[in-house]
C-alpha positions as CSV (number, residue, x, y, z in Angstrom):
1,X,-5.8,-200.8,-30.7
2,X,-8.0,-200.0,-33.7
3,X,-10.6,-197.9,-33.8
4,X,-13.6,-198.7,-31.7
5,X,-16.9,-199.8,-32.8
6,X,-19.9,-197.0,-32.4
7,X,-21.5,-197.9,-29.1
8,X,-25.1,-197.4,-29.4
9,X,-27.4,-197.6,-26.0
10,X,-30.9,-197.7,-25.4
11,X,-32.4,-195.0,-22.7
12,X,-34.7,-197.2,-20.1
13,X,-34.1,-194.4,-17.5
14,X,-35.1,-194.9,-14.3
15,X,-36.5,-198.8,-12.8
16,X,-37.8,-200.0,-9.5
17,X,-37.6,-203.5,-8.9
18,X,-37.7,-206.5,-6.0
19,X,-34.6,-206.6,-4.4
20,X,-32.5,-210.6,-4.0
21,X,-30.5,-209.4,-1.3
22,X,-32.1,-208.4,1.4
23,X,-35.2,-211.2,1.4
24,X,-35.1,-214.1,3.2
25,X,-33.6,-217.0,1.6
26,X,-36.2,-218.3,-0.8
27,X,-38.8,-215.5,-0.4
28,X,-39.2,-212.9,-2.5
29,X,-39.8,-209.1,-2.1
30,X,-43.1,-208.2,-3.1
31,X,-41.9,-204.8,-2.2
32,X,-40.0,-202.9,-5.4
33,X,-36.9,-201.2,-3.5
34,X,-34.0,-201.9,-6.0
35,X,-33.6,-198.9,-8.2
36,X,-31.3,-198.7,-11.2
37,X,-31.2,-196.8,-14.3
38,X,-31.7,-198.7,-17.1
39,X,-29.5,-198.5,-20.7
40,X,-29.9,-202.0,-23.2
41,X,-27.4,-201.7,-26.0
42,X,-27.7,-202.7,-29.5
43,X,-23.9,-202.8,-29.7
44,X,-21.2,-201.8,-27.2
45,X,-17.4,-201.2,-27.3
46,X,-15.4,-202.8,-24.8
47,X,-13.4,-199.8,-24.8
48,X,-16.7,-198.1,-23.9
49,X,-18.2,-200.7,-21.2
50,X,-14.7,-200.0,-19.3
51,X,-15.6,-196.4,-19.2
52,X,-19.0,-198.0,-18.1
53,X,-17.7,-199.8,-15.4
54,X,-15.5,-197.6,-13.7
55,X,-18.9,-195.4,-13.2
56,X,-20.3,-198.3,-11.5
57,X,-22.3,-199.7,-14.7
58,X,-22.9,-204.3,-14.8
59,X,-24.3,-205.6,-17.7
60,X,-26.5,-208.3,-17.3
61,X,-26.9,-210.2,-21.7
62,X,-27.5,-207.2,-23.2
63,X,-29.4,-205.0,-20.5
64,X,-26.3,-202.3,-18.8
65,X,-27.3,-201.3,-15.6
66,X,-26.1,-199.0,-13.0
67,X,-27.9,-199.1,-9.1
68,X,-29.2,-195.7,-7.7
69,X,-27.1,-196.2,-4.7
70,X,-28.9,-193.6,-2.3
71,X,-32.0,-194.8,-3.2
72,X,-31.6,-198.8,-3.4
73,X,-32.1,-200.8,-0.5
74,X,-28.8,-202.5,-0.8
75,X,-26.3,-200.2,-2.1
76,X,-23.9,-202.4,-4.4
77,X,-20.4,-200.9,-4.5
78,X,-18.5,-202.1,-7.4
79,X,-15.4,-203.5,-6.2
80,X,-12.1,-204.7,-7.7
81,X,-8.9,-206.5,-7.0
82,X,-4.9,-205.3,-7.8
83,X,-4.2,-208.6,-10.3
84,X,-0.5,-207.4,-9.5
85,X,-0.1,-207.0,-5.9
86,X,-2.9,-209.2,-4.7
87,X,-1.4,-212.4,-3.0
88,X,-3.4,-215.0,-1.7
89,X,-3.9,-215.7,2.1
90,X,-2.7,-218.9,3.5
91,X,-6.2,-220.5,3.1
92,X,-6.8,-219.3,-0.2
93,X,-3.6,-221.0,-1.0
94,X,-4.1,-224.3,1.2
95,X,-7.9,-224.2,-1.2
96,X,-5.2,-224.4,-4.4
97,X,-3.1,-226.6,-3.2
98,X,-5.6,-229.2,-1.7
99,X,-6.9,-229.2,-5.5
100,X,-3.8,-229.8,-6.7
101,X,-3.5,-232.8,-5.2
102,X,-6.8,-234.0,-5.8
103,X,-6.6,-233.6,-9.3
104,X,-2.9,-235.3,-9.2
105,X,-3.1,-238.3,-6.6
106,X,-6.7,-238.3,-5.5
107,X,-5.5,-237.0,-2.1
108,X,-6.7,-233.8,-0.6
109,X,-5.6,-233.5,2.8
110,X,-3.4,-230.8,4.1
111,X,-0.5,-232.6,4.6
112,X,0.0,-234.8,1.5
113,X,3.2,-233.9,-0.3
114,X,2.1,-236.1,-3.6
115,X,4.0,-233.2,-5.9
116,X,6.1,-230.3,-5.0
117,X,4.2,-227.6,-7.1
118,X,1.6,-227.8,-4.9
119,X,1.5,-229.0,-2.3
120,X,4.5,-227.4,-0.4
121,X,4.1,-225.0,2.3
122,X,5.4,-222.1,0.1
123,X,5.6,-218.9,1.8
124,X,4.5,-215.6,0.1
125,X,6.9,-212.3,0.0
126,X,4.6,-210.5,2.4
127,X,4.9,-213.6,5.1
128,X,8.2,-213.6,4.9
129,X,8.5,-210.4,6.5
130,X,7.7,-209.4,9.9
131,X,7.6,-206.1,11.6
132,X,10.3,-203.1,10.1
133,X,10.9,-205.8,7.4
134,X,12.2,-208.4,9.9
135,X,12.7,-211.9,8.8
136,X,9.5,-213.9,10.8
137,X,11.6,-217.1,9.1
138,X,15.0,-217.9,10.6
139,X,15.1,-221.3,12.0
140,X,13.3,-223.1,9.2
141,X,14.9,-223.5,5.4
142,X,13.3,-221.1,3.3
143,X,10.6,-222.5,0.9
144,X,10.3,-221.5,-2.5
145,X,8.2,-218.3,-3.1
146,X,4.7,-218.4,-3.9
147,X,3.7,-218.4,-7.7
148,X,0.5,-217.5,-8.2
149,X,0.7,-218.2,-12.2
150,X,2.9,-221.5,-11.9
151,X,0.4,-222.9,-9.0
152,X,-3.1,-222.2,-11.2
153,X,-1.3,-224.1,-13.8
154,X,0.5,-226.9,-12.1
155,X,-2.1,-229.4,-12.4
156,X,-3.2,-228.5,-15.8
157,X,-3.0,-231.9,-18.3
158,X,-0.6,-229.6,-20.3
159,X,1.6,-228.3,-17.4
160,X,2.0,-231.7,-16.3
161,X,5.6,-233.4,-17.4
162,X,5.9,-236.2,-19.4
163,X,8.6,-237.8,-17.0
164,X,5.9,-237.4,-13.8
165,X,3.3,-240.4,-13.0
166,X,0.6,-239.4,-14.8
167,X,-2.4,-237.7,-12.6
168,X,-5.3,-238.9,-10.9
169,X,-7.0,-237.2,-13.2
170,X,-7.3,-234.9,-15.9
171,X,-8.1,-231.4,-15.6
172,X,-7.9,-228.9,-18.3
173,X,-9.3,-225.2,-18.3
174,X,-9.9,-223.0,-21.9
175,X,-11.2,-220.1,-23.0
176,X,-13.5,-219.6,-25.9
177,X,-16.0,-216.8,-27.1
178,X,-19.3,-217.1,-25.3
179,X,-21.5,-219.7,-27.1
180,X,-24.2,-221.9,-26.1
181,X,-24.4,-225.6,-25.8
182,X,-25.9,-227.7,-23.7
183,X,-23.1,-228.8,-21.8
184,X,-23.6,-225.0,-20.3
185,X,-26.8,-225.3,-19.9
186,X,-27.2,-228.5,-18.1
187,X,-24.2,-227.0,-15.8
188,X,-26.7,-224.0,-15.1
189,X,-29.3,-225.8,-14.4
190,X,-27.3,-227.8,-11.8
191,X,-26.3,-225.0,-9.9
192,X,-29.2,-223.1,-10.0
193,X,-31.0,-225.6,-8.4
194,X,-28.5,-227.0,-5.8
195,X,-27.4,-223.0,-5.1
196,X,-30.2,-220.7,-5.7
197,X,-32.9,-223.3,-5.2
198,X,-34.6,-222.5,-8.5
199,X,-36.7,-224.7,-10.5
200,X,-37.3,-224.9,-14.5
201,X,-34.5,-223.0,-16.2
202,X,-35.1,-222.7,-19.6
203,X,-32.2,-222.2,-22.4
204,X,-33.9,-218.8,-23.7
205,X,-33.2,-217.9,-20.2
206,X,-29.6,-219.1,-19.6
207,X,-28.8,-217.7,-23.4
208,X,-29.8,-214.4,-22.9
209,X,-28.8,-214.1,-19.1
210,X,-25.3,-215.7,-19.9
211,X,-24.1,-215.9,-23.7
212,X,-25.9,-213.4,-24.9
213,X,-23.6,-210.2,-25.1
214,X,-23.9,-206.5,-26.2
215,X,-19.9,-206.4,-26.5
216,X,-18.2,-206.0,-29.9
217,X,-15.5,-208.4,-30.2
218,X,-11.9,-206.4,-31.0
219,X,-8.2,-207.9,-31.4
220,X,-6.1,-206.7,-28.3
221,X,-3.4,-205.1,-29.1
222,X,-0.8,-207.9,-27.4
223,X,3.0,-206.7,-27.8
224,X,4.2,-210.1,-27.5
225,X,3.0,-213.3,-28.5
226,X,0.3,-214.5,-26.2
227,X,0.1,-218.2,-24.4
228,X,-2.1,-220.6,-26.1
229,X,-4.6,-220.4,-23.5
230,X,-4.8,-216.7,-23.4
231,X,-7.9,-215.0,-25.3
232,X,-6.5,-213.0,-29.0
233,X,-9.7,-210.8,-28.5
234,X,-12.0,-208.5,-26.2
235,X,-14.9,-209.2,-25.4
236,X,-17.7,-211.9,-23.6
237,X,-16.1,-215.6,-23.2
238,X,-17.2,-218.8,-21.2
239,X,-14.0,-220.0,-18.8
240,X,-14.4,-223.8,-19.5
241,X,-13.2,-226.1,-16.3
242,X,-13.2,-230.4,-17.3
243,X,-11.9,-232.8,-14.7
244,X,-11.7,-236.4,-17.0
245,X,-13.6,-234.7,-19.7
246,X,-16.6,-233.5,-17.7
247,X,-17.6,-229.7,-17.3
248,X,-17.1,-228.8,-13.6
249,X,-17.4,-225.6,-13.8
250,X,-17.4,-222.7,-15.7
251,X,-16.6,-218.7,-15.4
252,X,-18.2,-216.0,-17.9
253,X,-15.6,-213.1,-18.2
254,X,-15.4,-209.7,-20.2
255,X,-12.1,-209.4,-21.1
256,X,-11.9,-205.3,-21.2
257,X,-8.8,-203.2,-22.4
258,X,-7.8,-202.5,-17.8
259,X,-9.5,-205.8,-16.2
260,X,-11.0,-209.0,-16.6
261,X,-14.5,-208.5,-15.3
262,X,-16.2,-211.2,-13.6
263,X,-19.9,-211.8,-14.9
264,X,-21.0,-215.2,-13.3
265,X,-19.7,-218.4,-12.1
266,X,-20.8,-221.5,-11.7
267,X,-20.1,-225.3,-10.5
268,X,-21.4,-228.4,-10.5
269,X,-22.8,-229.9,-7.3
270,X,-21.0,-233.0,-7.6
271,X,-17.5,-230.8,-7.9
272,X,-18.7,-228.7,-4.7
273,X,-15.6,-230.0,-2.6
274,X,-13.7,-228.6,-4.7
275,X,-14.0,-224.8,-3.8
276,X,-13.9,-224.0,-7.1
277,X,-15.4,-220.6,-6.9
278,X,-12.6,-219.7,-4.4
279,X,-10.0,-220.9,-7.1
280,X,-11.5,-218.9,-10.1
281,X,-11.1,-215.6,-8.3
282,X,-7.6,-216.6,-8.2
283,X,-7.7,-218.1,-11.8
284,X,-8.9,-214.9,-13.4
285,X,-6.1,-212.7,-11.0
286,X,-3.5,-215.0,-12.9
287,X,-5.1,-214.6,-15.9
288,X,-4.9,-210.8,-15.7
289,X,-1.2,-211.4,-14.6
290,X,-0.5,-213.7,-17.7
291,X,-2.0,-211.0,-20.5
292,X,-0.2,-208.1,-19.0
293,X,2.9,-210.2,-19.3
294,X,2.1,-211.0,-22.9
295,X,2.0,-206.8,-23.6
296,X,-1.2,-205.4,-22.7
297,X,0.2,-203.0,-20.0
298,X,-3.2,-201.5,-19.5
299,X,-3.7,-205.3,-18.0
300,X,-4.2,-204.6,-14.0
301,X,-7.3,-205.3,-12.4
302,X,-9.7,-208.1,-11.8
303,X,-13.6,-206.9,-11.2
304,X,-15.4,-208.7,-9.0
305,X,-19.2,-207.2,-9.7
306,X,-20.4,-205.9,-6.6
307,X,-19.8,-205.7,-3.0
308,X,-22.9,-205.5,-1.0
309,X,-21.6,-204.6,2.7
310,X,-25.5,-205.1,3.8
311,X,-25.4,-208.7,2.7
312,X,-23.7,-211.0,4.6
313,X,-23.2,-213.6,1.1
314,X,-21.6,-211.0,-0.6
315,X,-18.7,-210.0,1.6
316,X,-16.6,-212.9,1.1
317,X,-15.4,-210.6,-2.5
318,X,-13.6,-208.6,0.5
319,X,-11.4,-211.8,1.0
320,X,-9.2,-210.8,-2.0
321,X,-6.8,-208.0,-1.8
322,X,-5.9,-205.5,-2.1
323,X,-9.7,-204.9,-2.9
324,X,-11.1,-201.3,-4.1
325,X,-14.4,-200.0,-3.8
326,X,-15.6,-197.2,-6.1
327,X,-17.3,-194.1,-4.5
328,X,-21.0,-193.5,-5.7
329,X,-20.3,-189.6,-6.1
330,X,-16.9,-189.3,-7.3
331,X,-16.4,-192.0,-9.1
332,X,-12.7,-192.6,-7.7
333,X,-11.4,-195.7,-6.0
334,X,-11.0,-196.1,-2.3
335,X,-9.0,-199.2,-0.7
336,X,-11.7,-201.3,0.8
337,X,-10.1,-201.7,4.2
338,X,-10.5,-197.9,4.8
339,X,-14.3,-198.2,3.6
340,X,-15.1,-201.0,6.2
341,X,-15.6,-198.7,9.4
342,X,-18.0,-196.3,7.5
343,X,-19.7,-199.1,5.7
344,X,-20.8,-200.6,9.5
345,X,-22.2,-197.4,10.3
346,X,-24.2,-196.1,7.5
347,X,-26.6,-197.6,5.1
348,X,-25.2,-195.3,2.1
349,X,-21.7,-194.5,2.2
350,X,-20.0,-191.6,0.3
351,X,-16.2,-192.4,1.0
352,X,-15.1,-189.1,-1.1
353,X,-17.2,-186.8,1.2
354,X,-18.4,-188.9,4.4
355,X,-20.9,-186.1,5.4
356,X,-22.9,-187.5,2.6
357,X,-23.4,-191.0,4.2
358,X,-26.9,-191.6,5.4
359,X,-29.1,-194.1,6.7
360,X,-32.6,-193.5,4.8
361,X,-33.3,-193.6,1.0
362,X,-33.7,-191.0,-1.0
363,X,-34.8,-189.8,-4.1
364,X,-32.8,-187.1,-5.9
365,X,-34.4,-184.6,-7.6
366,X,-33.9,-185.1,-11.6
367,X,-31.9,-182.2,-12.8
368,X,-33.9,-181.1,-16.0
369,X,-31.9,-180.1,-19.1
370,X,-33.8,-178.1,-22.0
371,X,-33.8,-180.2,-25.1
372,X,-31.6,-177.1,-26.5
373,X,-28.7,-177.6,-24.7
374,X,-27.9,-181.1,-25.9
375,X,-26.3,-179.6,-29.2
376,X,-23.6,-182.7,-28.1
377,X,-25.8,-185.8,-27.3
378,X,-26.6,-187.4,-30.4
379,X,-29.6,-189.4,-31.4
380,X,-29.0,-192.7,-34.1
381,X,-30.9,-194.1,-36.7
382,X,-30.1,-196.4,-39.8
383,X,-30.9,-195.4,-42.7
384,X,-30.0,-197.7,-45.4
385,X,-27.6,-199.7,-44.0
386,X,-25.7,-196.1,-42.5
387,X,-25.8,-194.8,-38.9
388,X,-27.2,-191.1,-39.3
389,X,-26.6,-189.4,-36.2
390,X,-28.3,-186.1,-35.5
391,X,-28.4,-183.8,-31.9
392,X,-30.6,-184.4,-29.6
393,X,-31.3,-180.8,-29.7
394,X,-32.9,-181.3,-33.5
395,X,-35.3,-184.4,-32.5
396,X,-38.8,-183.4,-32.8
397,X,-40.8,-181.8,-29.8
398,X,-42.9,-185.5,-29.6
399,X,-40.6,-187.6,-29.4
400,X,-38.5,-185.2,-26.6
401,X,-41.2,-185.2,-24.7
402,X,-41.9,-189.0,-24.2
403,X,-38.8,-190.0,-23.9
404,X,-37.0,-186.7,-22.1
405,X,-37.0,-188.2,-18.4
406,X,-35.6,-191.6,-19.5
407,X,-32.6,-189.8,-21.4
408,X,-31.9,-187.4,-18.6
409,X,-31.8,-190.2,-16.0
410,X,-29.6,-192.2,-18.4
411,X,-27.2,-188.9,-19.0
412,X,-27.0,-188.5,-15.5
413,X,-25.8,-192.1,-14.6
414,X,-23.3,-192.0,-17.9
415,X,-22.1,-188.8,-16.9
416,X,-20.7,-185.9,-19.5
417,X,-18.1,-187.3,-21.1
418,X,-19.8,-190.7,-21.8
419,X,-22.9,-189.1,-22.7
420,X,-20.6,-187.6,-25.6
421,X,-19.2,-190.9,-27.0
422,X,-22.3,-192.9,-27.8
423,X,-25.4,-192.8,-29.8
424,X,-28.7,-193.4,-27.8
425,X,-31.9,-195.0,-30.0
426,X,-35.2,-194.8,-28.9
């Protein structure tokens, strides 16, 4: 890969806001309980925002974000899904394959066997087991293995053959650098109202929320010659789902150098039979399967955004796995399963060191840094057209001073090695 762009962040520091999880539906919090430290970007690496997000950082446009999980309301633990090992469970592939079907023959019952591809009762490698690696099939012929690629793509328009009856209808899913048009924004509008009961939308809105991106396009560095519907670079991009020439639906994605991180998705109300946010959890695990194959071995992992164990909307991410939840202290990866138990005990759960789950909020103490010691945090301007980057430690005693509790808050959520790698702007 070449060399990265400079990332350069923004300190907000530390921000209490209303929390949308744990309100009633429709109402909300007057009360500000969601904490999160704060860090916009003028320009951001995707090499960089993977470092990000394996701390536990979202970016939301252009605004990065990381929640204060012991001192939230509703700790979010980000979560993501083995791409390589995950295999759907027999209703995530009867969703699939009932779609399949629609889109070929109009039919979407459970037993309709309009096209082989999908709608046969295909068994997986881990149902074909049993206990001590026993057959569970013996009487019955033995069906074709599951595909997870071939079945995303077996109703495509351009997976369909020439020699079949044509479909139904048409259905056709591409990828494309995050624009906006308002196709996209008429589509947002739609399911903002229908799903989030929200009125007025306006395109500044939609634009900045979900095309506007921090992220500096870079090539990725494919070892073979990638698929025509793969993406040739890193970075934001709008997933674009048309049944007969109609948007349905449509995913926003970073595609980072490990994962393909899950921003937002959205469907129509008219296509909400469909299940089609069940299917573009699966999409985007193929579609991590399809660039690792095309030689991005660092390829692995889909990220799902967050996992919010106190709300009962957000489990369903849990229905993917194997599934991973990263630990609020450590910053290592625990298999979600394992999390569960302590997650139904304790409001705050540190999986690394348990003794550290609680059930009350609290507010850390900020650990205070002299301006002196951050001789390896440097501070950005441009100065004609050129990034001049100076120490922290060298930035007048003014400007230290009004911005000192932002930065440290900021350091602490990036932790050390970060911290090192950018350039902060005040």
């Amino acid at each position: 890969m070449s060399e990265a762009p400079p990332t350069i962040l923004l300190s907000y520091g530390y921000r209490a806001s209303t929390c949308g999880y744990c309100s009633p539906p429709g109402v909300r919090s007057q009360t500000e309980t969601s904490v999160t430290v704060g860090a916009p970007a003028l320009q951001l690496s995707c090499e960089m925002y993977q470092k990000m997000v394996d701390r536990g950082w979202r970016r939301s446009g252009t605004y990065n974000y990381q929640p204060r999980m012991i001192e939230t309301c509703c700790p979010q633990y980000p979560i993501r899904l083995d791409a390589h090992k995950f295999e759907p469970t027999r209703n995530q592939r009867k969703a699939l394959y009932r779609f399949n079907r629609f889109v070929v023959s109009g039919d979407s019952t459970e037993d309709s066997n309009t096209m082989d591809t999908t709608a046969a009762p295909i068994v997986s490698d881990a149902e074909k087991k049993g206990k001590n690696g026993a057959s569970s099939v013996k009487s019955k012929p033995r069906k074709q293995v599951f595909s997870l690629v071939e079945a995303i793509h077996a109703s495509e328009a351009t997976s369909i053959s020439p020699s079949s009856p044509p479909p139904l209808h048409k259905f056709e899913v591409t990828i494309e650098p995050a624009s906006y048009t308002e196709e996209k924004f008429e589509l947002y509008k739609d399911y903002q109202h229908h799903v989030h009961k929200e009125e007025e939308k306006k395109p500044s809105s939609f634009d900045r929320f979900l095309c506007d991106t921090c992220l500096v396009p870079q090539n990725i560095p494919y070892t073979n010659t990638p698929g025509p519907g793969l993406p040739t670079q890193y970075g934001t991009h709008h997933q674009l789902y048309r049944i007969d020439g109609e948007l349905v639906a449509m995913s926003v994605l970073d595609i980072l150098p490990n994962c393909v991180s899950g921003v937002y998705f959205m469907y129509s109300s008219k296509w909400e039979h469909c299940q089609l946010g069940k299917l573009s959890v699966l999409r985007e695990a193929a579609l991590a399967r399809e660039i690792h194959a095309a030689g991005l071995d660092s390829m692995k992992w889909v990220y799902l955004g967050f996992y919010i164990h106190s709300c009962q909307k957000m489990r369903y991410k849990g229905d993917y796995a194997p599934s991973y939840l990263l630990d609020p202290e450590s910053y290592e990866w625990y298999p979600l399963e394992t999390c569960k138990p302590l997650l139904d005990k304790h409001r705050y759960v540190c999986f690394s060191n348990p003794s550290h789950s609680c059930d009350e909020t609290k507010k850390p103490a900020l650990i205070k840094r002299k301006q002196s010691e951050l001789t390896d945090v440097m501070y950005c301007q441009v100065r004609n057209r050129t990034l001049v980057a100076i120490p922290m430690s060298q930035i007048s005693a003014e400007v230290w001073k009004r911005y000192s509790d932002d930065l440290l808050y900021t350091l602490d959520a990036l932790g050390p090695h970060i911290s090192r790698e950018v350039f902060f702007k005040f």
